[in-house]
Every structure is written in structure tokens, then in C-alpha cells.
C-alpha positions in Angstrom: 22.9 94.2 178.4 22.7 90.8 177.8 24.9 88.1 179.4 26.6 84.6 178.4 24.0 81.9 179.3 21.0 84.5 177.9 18.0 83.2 175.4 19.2 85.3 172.4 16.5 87.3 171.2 15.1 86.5 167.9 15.1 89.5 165.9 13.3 90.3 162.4 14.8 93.1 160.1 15.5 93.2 156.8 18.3 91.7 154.9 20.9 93.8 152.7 18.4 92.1 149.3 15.1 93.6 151.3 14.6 90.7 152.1 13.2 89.5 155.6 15.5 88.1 158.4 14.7 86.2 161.4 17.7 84.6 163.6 15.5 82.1 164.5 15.9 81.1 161.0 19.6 80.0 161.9 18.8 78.2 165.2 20.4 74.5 165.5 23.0 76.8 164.1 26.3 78.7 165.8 25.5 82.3 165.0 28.1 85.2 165.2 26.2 88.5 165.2 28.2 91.5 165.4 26.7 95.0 165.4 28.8 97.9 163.6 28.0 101.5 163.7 27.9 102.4 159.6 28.4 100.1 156.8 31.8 102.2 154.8 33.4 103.6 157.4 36.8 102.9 158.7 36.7 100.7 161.5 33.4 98.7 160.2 35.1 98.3 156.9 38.3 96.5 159.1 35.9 94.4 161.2 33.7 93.4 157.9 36.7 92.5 155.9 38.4 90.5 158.6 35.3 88.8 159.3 35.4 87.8 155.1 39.2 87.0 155.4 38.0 84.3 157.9 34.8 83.1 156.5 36.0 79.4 155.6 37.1 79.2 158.7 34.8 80.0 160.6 32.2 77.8 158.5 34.9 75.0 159.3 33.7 75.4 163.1 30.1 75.7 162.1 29.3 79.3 162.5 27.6 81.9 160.2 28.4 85.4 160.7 25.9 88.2 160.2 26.7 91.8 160.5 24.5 94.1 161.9 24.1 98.3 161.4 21.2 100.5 161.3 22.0 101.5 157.4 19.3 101.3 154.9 19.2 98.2 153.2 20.5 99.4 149.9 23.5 101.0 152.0 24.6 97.4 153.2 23.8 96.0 149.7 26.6 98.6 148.1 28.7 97.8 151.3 28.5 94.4 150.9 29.4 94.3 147.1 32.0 96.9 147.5 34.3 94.5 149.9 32.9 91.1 148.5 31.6 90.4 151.5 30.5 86.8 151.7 27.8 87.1 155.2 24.9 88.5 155.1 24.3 92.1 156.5 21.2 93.4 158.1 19.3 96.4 157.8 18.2 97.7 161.4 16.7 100.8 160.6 14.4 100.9 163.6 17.4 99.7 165.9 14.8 97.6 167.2 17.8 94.7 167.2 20.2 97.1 168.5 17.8 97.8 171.3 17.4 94.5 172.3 20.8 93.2 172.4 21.5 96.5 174.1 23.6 98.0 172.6 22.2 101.1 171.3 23.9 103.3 173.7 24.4 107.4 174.6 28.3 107.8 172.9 30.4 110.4 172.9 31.5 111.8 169.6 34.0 114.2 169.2 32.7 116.3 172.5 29.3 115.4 171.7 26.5 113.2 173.6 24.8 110.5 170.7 23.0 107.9 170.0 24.7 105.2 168.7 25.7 101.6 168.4 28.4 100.6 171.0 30.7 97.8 168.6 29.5 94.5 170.0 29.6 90.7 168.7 27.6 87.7 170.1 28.3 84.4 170.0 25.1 82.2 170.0 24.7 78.6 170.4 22.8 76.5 168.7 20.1 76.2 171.2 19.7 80.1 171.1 21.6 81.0 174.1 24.3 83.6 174.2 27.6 81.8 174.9 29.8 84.7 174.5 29.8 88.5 174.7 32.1 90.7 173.3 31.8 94.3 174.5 33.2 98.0 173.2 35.4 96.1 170.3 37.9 97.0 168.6 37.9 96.3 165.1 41.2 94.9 164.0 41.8 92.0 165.2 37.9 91.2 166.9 37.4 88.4 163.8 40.4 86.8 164.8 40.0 86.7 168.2 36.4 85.7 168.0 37.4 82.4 165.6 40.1 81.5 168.2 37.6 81.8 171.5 35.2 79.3 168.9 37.6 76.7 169.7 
């Protein structure tokens, strides 16, 4: 798992238009990536909308918030649309991003060992390094907590 103080790794996915994404593109920038299990779900739709609710403000502190799921990129599209979601989602179909961030973990659902991804958000700096990780999230009320910690 990474740590605060950690070179963020740049990943390259696709966005929720099919278009390419590198996070590197967003670097002299405050970046808050947070990874979601499945775009439309209950918890993810929370998180995502709270994250919308607070856009402006978190653009007033500088950051730019980009989710992060392994749905297809038409799946995040009709996510996206659905709740007016103003951030950019990406597509990590390969859960190569997931991987590196680690957290594309073993979970336990309903009695059962998967694969999954464990709810996480990273806060990175505009020189690329992790300044804060958020681990095992709960949904409502992780957006608010994550503008306040932005200071």
C-alpha cells in the first residue's frame, strides 16, 4: 500500500468519453483520486454525489477530483450523466490503477472470498507525491472530510 510522502504513480486508462487519461496530465496540480468499487451502486453513488455537492469547493482549494472503478467506460459515462457528475471518472478495466495504488484487495462478500476494490482516496500534491491516504472509507461523509483535511 502506498504511504503519505510516496511518488504517486502515474497511471493511463481510459476516461468515461474513451478517451485516454494520464495523471501526469494533472501534475502542478492537487489531485483527489478516489477508487469506488461499481459506478450505480449504493455507496459509490453517496461518495460520487457528495464529491459533486462539493466540487466548487474543492476547486476553491485547487484540487480536481477524479473517480476511479474498474467499470467499462460506457458504464461510467451513463454513471456520470445519471448523477450530473461534474469530475471526470475513469475506466480501469485492467485494474492496472487499482493494482498499483494497492488497492485491489481479496474482500469478503456476503461469506464469500473476492477480488475487489477496497474504497480508498488519495490526496496528491502538486509535485506528485501522496500527501494523504484515506483507507477502507466510508462513503457518506469521506467528501466532506476530505475538503476539510485540504485545509
Amino acid at each position: 500500500m502506498l504511504k503519505e510522502g510516496d511518488k504517486a504513480p502515474d497511471i493511463r486508462v481510459r476516461t468515461d468519453t474513451g478517451e485516454e487519461f494520464r495523471l501526469s496530465s494533472l501534475k502542478g496540480r492537487r489531485v483527489v483520486l478516489y477508487f469506488y468499487p461499481r459506478a450505480d451502486t449504493p455507496g459509490c453513488t453517496v461518495e460520487a454525489c457528495e464529491f459533486r455537492d462539493g466540487i466548487k469547493s474543492f476547486a476553491k482549494k485547487g484540487a480536481a477530483v477524479v473517480g476511479v472503478s474498474p467499470d467499462k467506460p460506457a458504464v461510467q459515462a451513463k454513471f456520470k450523466g445519471k448523477y450530473d457528475l461534474p469530475f471526470t471518472l475513469l475506466a480501469d478495466e485492467e485494474k492496472a490503477a487499482a493494482q498499483a495504488y494497492g488497492v485491489w484487495k481479496e474482500k469478503n462478500l456476503y461469506g464469500k472470498r473476492v477480488m475487489g476494490i477496497a474504497r480508498s482516496t488519495f490526496v496528491i500534491g502538486p509535485d506528485g507525491k501522496i500527501e494523504r491516504v484515506y483507507q477502507n472509507v466510508k462513503a457518506k461523509g469521506h467528501a466532506a472530510q476530505v475538503l476539510a483535511d485540504l485545509g
